[in-house]
C-alpha positions in Angstrom: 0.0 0.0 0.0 1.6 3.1 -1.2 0.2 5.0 1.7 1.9 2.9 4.5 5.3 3.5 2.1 4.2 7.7 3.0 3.8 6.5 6.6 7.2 5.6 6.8 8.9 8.6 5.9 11.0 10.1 8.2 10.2 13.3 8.1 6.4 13.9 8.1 3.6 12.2 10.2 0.2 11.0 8.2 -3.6 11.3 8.9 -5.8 9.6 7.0 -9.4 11.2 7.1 -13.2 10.1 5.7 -15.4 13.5 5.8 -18.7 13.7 5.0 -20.9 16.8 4.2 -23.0 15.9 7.3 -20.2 15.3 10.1 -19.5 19.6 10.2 -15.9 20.1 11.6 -13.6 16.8 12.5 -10.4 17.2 13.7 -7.9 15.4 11.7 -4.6 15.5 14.2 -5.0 19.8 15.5 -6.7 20.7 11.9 -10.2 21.1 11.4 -12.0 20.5 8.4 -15.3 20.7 7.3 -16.8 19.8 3.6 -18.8 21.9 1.6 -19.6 20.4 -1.9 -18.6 17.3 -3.7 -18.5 17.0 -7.8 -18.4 13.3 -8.0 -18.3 13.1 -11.9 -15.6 15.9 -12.2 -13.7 14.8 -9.0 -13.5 18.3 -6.8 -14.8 19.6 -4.0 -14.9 22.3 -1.5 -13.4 22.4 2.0 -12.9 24.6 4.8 -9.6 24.0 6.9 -9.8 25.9 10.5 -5.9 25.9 11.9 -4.2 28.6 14.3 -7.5 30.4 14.8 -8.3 31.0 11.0 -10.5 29.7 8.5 -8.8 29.1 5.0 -11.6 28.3 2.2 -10.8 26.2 -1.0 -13.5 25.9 -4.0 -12.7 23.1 -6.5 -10.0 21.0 -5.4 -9.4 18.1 -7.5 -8.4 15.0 -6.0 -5.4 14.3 -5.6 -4.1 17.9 -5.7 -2.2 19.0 -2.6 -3.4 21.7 -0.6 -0.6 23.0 1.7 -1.0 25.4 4.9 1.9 26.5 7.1 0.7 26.7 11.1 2.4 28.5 13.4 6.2 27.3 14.8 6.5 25.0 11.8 9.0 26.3 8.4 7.5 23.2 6.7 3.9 23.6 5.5 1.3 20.8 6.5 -0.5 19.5 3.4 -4.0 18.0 2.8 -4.7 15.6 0.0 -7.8 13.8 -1.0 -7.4 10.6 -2.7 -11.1 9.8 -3.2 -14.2 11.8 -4.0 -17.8 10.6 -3.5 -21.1 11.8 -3.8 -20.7 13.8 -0.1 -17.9 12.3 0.8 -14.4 12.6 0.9 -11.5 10.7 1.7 -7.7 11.3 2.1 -4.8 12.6 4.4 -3.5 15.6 6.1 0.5 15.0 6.6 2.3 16.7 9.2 6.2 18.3 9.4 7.3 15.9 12.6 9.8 18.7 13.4 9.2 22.3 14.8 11.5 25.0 14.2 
């Protein structure tokens, strides 16, 4: 499984999510994400990703693309990727810089 090969990487920690449009916020490790919309048969979706006391909005992320966010006391961004898109539903990963600087 490719994503246990990510899991092993020394520098970065990974998440895997499932969000739905009816769970609101979850809290994927200190992120919280909520889904908006799904496009099923074009494969996007919007998402709101609540870190350090801000709300960051994306409108139609394909799967697969990368969304990256830096929090504060990290120089390497945190990124969030969904690998599968369903009729509202998502699924995917949030992977984290292990150190702080």
């Amino acid at each position: 499984n490719s994503l246990m090969n990510l899991k092993t990487s020394l520098d970065r920690d990974y998440f895997v999510f499932q969000l739905t449009k009816k769970a609101g916020i979850i809290r994927v490790k200190d992120v919280g994400l909520r889904l908006k919309k799904t496009k099923q048969k074009d494969q996007n979706f919007d998402i709101e990703i609540f870190y350090d006391d801000q709300k960051m909005s994306k409108k139609k992320v394909a799967a697969n693309e990368p969304v990256y966010f830096f929090k504060m006391g990290y120089k390497k961004p945190y990124e969030m990727v969904c690998t599968k898109v369903q009729d509202d539903q998502i699924q995917g990963y949030i992977s984290v810089p292990k150190v702080t600087d």
